[in-house]
N, C-alpha and C positions, 0 to 999 in steps of 0.2 A: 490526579494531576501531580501531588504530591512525590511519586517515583520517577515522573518524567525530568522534574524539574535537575535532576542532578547531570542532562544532556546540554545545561545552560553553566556550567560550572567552568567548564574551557574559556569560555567568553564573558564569564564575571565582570570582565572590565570594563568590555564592552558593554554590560549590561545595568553597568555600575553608572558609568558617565552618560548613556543614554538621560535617565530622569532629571540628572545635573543639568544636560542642557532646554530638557522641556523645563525645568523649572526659572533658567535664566529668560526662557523665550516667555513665560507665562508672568514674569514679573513685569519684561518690558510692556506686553500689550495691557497691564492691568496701571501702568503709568501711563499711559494714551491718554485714558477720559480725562484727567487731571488736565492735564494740558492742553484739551481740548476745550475746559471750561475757562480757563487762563487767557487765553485769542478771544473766549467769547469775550468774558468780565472786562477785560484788561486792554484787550485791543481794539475788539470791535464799541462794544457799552461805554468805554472809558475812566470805568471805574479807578478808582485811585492806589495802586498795586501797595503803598506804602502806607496805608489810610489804616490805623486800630481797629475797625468797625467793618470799612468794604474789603481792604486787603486781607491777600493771605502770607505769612511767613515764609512757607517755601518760593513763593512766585518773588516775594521781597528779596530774598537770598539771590536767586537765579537771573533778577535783573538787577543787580547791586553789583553783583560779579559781573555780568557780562555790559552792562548801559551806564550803570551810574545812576543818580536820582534824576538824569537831565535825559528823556525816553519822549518818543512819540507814538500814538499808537501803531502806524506801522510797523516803526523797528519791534514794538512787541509782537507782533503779529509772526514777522519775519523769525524774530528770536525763536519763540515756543515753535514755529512751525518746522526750523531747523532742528531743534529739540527731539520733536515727531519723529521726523526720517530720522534721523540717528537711532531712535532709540526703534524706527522697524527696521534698521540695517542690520542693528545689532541682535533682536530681535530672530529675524531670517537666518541670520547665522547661527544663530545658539538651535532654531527649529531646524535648519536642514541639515547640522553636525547632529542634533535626535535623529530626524530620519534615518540618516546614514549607519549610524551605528546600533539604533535597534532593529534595522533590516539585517543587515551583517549579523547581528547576535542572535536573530530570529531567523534565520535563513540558513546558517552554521546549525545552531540547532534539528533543524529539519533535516540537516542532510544526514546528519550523523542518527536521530531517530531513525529516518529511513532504511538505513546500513544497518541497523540491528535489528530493526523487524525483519527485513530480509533474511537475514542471516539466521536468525532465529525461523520463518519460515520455512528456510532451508534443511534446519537441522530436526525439523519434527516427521514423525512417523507418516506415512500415506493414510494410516487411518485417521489422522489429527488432521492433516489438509484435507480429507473427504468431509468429515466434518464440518468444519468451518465454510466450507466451498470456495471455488474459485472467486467467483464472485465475489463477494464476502471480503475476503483477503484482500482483493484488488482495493475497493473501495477502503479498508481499513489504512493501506499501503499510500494512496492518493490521495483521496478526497480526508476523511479522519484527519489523516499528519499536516492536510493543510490547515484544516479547522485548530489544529494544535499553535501549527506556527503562526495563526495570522491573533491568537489569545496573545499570544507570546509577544509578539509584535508591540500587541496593543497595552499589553501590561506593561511596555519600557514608556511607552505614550500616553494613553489617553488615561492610563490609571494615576499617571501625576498630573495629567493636563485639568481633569475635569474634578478631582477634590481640591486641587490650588485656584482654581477659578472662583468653586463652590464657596469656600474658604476664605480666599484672597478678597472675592469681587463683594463678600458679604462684609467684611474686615474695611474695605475702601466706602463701601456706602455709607457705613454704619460713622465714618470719622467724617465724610462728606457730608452725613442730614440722618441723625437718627431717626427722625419720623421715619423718611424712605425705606430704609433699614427693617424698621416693625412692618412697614408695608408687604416686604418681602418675605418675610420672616412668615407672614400669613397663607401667605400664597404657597411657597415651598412644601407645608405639607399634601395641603392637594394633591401636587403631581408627586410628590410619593406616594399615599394612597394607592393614586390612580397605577402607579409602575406595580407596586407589589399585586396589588390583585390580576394584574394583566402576567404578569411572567409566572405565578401562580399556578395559572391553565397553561402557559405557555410551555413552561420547562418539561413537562413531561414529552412533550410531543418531539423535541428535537432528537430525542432514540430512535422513535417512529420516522421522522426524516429519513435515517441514516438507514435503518433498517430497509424501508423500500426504496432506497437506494442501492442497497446489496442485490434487491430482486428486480432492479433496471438494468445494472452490470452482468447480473448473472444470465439476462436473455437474452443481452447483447453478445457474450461470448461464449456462448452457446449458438449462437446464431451465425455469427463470424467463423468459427471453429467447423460448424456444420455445415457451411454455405451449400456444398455438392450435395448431400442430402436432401437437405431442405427443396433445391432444386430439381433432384431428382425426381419426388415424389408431388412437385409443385403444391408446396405448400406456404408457398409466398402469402400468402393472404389469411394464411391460421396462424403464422410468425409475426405477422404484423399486429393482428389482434391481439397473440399473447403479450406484445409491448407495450402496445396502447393501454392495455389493462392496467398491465407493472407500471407503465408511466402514469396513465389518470390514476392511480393511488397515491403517487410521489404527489402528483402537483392538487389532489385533497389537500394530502396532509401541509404538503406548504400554505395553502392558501388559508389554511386552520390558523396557522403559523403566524401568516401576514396579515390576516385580518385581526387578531388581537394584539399584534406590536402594531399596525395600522391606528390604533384606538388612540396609542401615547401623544401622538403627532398633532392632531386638531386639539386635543386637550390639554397640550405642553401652550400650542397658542393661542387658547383663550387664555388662559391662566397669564399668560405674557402679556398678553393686549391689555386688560382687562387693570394689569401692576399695573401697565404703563400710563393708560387712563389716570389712576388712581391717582399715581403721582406728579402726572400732569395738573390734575383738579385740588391735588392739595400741596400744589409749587404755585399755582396760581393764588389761590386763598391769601397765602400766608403772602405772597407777593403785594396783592390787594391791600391787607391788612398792616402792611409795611413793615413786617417783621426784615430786619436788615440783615438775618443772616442767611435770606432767601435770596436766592439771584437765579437770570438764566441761564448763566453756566453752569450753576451747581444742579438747576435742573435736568441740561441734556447732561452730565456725566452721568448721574444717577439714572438715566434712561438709556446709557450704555451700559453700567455698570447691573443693571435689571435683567437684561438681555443677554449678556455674560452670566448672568448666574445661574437661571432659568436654564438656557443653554448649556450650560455644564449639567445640570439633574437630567436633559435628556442624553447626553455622553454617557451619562452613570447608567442610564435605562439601557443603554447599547453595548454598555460593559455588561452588565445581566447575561444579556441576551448574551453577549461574546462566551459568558462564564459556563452559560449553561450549556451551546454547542458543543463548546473546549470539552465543557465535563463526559459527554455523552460519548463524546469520542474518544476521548482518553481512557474510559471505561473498557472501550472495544480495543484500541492497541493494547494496555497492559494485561487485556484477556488472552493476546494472541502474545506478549511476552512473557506473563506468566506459567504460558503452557510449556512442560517438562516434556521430553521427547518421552515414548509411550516404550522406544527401543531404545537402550543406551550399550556401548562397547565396552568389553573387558577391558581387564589391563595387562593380558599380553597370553598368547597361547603357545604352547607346548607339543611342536609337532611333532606325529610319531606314527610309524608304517606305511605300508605301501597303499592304502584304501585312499581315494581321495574325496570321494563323499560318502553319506553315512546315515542313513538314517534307522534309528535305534525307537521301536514301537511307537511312531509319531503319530499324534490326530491336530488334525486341524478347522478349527471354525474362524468364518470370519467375525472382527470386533460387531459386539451391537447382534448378532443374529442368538438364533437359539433352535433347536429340534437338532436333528441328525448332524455329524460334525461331516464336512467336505471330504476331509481324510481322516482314516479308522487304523491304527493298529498298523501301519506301513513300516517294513525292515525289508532294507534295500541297502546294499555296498556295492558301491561304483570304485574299479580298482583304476589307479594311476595311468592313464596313457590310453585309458578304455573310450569306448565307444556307445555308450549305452541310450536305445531308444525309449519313448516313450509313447503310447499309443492308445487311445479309450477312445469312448463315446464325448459327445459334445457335451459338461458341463461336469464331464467325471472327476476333476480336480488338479489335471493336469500341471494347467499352470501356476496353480495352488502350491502345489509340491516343491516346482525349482526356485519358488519365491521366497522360500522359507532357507534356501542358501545363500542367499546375501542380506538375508536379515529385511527384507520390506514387510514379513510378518514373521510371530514368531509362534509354534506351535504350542499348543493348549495343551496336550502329555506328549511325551518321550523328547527325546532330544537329535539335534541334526549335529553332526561332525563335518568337519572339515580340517582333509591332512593328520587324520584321528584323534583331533581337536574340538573340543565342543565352541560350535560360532559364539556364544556368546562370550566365551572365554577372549576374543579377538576384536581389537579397537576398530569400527566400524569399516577407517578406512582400508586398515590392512585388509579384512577380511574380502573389503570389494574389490580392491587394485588385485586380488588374484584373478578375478572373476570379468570375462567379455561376455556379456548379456545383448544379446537380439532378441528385444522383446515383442511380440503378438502386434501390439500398434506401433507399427512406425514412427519415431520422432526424430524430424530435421529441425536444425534452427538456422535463422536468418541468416546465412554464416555462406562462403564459397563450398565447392563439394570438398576440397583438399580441409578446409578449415572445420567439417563436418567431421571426416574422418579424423583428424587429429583431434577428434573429443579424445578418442582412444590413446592417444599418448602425444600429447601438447608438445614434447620434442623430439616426434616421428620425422624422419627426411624426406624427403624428395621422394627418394627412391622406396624410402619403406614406404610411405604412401602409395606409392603406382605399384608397389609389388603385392599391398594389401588387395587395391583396387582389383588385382588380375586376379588373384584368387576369388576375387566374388562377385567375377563375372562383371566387374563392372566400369572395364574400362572402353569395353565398345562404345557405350553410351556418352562415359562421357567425353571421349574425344569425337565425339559427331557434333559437339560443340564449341562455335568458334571460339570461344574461352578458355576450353579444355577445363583442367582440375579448378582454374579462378573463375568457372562458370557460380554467379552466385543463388543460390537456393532461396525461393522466396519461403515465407514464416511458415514455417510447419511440413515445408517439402512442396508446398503445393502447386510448386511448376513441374515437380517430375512426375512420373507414371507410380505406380504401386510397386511394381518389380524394380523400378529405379530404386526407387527408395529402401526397399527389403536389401538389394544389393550395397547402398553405400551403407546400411548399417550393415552390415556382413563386413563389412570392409573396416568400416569402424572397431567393431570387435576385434578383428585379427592384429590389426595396427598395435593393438596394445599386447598382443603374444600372451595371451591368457594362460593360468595354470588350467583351467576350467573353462571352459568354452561353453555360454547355455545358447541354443539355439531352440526359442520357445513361438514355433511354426512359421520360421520366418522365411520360407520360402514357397510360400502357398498364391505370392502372384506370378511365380515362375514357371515355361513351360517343363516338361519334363525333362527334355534334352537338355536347357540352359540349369539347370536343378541338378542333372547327371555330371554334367564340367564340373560342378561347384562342389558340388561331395568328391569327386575325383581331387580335385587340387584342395580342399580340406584337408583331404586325408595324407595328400605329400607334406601342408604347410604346418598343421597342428603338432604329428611324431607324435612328442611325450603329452601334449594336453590331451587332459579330460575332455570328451564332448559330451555332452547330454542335447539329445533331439528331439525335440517338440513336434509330430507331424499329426495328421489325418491322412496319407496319403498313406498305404503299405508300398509302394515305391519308393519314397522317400527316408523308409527307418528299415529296410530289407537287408541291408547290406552292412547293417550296424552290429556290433560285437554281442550284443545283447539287447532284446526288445521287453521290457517291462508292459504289463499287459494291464493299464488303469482298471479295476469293473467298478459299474454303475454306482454302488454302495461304500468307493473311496476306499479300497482296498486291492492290494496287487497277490494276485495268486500267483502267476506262474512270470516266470524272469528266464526269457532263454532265448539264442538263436531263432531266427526263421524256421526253418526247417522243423525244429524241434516242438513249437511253438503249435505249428500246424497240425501236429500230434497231438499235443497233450493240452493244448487251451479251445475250449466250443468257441469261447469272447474273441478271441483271433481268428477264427477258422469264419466267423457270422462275417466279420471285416472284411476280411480276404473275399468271402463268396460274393458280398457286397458290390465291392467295387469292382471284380472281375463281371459282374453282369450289367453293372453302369460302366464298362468300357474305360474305369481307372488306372487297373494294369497293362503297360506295355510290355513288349518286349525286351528283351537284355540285349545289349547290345552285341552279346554274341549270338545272337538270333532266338535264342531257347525263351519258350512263353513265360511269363513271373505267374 
């Protein structure tokens, strides 16, 4: 908690005069019972306000000022009871100027946490967010930050409300009837006892809350995420089970939770009944026995004044508990702000020749695994304004390879250039604003189709947007919508087709006029012909960008400057033309024969068979 606390620094003032006014509000209510014994003694009994023996001093004071020694018990009655309201008018003000300002400084707080986890989320590696998991994150993001700010909350409140009661109301008894005072005094450690053994067992288990609370989110969005799947395969009813399960482990471990903070409760009110009893039977005695410093007033203050105190040790039990959620949680965000991004940027690179990527005897595994690395020994140069495909089997490393040029991993030996620069030599963003990436899965965000495209350059026009769109094929679609470009995308694309979506990130990419164009299989829900437009007007709108192509089709990377030939074992032998390719690579020529017998190659549009 300790590191969080300096997100309350801005609002010190507010955090400062928060407890000023719970302490003004907690004095007034702790003068009530006084005065409430005052109307008894005084007004109702008739006791004699000015009498050495029955009166008391301050009541002498307070009706000397306001009556005079010539009082009837009404006007006393009236007096103290105006006394009352004033002092809960006054009271209510000092409490809802607390309120107000330790929401404001508990709420200020949160927002600005939130802002830097995020942001912090933002800036870590993909292996540190696989890690963590979606789930995970979310919860730490939402539920965590609020268990943060509602401590926070309670620390401007209830941490001065319930030790000044504790404090105060034992301070008032003890000058109102020492007996009552000892009575208390006895009682009190019980229900501490009883608190520490109960939060004891308790404290451990609010991780455990939080924890299957990560694994309710995380099958919730997974679930949401995969709706079309899940329905595809109608698996509505093995979805629901695995929730049921994630949930009946949540609401275990709660009810763990609530049955032992359940325990404080009946036992805070025996313990209370039990004083009050006490004090009742020895206000009477002494009443009996005509001790004169016993009265009925002094009895019910002391039986409010028991009740406030008792009362405040179970605040204290609920601060515990507060302390110990807060802790759990705070444990889990400053694990996610302590985390150092796993990739960091240079501080500035040194461009130089005509090569525009470069990879120099590179191997790559992903973090966390182990045996055979993905990619072995790759030395590959992509020259400036080239064309260069990319082509294997299904899991040969493909997309392994172009991930490694904007840094979302970084390779385990040899090093990757860019602009004859080594990436890492380049501050993360420069290295990316070269680079338009159409990546394998598709991602739309809640956003208009024009506000999707301009991820690629935030102040793209009008026009560069629908110029982007025509290049990628996608302005058919979206003018068959009576919205046009402000047609908006629900979360994740999931109003448009698959080829929709492949084209408005095509589009997206191009907007930003990339030095480096990766296109990593993004055009595999298109048909041939719409695929054939789209390399056609690539190849008018890119000129001097680099492209790199991600296909499985050999139609789709035939007509490229150079096809790179992934094999199985994460290694590229042969880098060459079509043509040439068919020569002198078996791994190309098996592809080719492949899909020319499953009916993948067409024709050329000049008629001649591919």
């Amino acid at each position: 908690m300790k590191k969080l606390f300096r997100y309350i620094l801005p609002y010190k003032w507010l955090a400062l005069v928060s407890p000023l006014m719970m302490m003004g509000e907690v004095a007034c209510d702790l003068c009530l019972p006084y005065l409430m014994s005052y109307i008894v003694n005084f007004g109702i009994l008739g006791m004699d306000v000015f009498s050495p023996t029955e009166g008391s001093p301050m009541a002498a004071r307070l009706v000397g000022l306001f009556l005079g020694e010539d009082y009837t018990g009404m006007q006393l009655i009236l007096l103290f009871g105006i006394l009352m309201i004033s002092l809960t008018l006054v009271g209510g003000f000092f409490g809802t100027m607390c309120a107000y300002t330790a929401a404001r400084a508990a709420q200020s707080f949160g927002r600005d946490l939130r802002v830097d986890v995020f942001k912090k989320v933002m800036s870590l590696s993909i292996e540190q967010t696989d890690r963590f998991t979606t789930g995970s994150l979310v919860t730490r993001m939402t539920n965590d930050i609020t268990m943060i700010v509602d401590f926070m909350e309670m620390l401007m409140r209830m941490f001065v409300r319930a030790p000044m009661f504790l404090i105060g109301g034992t301070i008032m008894l003890l000058s109102l009837e020492p007996k009552f005072g000892l009575v208390l005094l006895c009682s009190i450690p019980v229900l501490l006892l009883v608190m520490v053994l109960v939060l004891k067992k308790a404290v451990p288990l609010f991780s455990i809350v939080q924890t299957r609370l990560d694994r309710v989110n995380s099958v919730v969005q997974e679930n949401v995420s995969g709706a079309r799947v899940v329905k595809a395969y109608v698996r509505e009813e093995h979805e629901c089970g695995r929730f049921r399960n994630a949930n009946g482990e949540l609401r275990d471990v709660n009810l763990r939770v609530l049955r032992l903070m359940a325990i404080i409760n009946p036992v805070m009110m025996i313990v209370m009944n039990v004083t009050v009893i006490v004090v009742m039977y020895l206000g009477g005695v002494n009443i009996a026995f005509g001790d004169a410093s016993m009265n009925t007033g002094s009895i019910m203050a002391s039986i409010t004044y028991v009740s406030m105190v008792l009362n405040s040790v179970l605040m204290v039990t609920g601060m515990f508990g507060a302390i110990s959620r807060a802790s759990a949680s705070a444990k889990r965000v400053v694990e996610v702000m302590g985390e150092e991004p796993v990739i960091l940027g240079g501080e500035g690179a040194t461009e130089q020749g005509d090569i525009a990527v470069s990879f120099k005897n590179v191997s790559f595994r992903y973090p966390g695994t182990v045996g055979r690395p993905v990619l072995s020994g790759i030395d590959l140069d992509i020259k400036k304004g080239e064309t260069l495909a990319i082509i294997g089997a299904t899991g040969s490393g493909k997309s392994s390879l172009v991930a490694m040029i904007p840094r979302f991993y970084d390779a385990i030996e040899g090093e990757v250039f860019v602009n004859g620069a080594p990436v890492k030599d380049y501050p993360l963003a420069d290295l990316r604003a070269k680079i338009g990436y159409v990546m394998q899965k598709t991602v739309l965000f809640s956003d208009t189709i024009a506000g999707n495209i301009r991820w690629g350059d935030p102040d793209a026009s009008d026009k560069a947007v629908r110029a982007a769109a025509a290049a990628a094929q996608a302005t058919e679609f979206i003018d068959g919508f009576a919205e046009g470009f402000d047609t908006f995308v629900a979360e994740k694309g999931a109003s448009l087709s698959g080829g929709q979506k492949q084209r408005t990130s095509v589009a997206r990419a191009l907007v930003r006029k990339p030095e480096i164009l990766i296109l990593d299989d993004s055009t595999s829900a298109l048909d041939l012909a719409t695929e054939g437009k789209l390399r056609a007007e690539l190849a008018k709108m890119t000129g001097d960008t680099t492209v790199i192509i991600i296909a499985q089709r050999i139609a789709s990377v035939m007509t490229a400057d150079r096809i790179a030939v992934l094999e199985n074992d994460g290694t590229i032998v042969h880098c060459a033309p079509h043509e040439e390719l068919l020569k002198i690579s078996e791994t190309y020529r098996d592809i080719c024969d492949s899909q020319i017998r499953s009916g993948a190659l067409v024709r050329k549009e000049d008629g001649e068979d591919e």
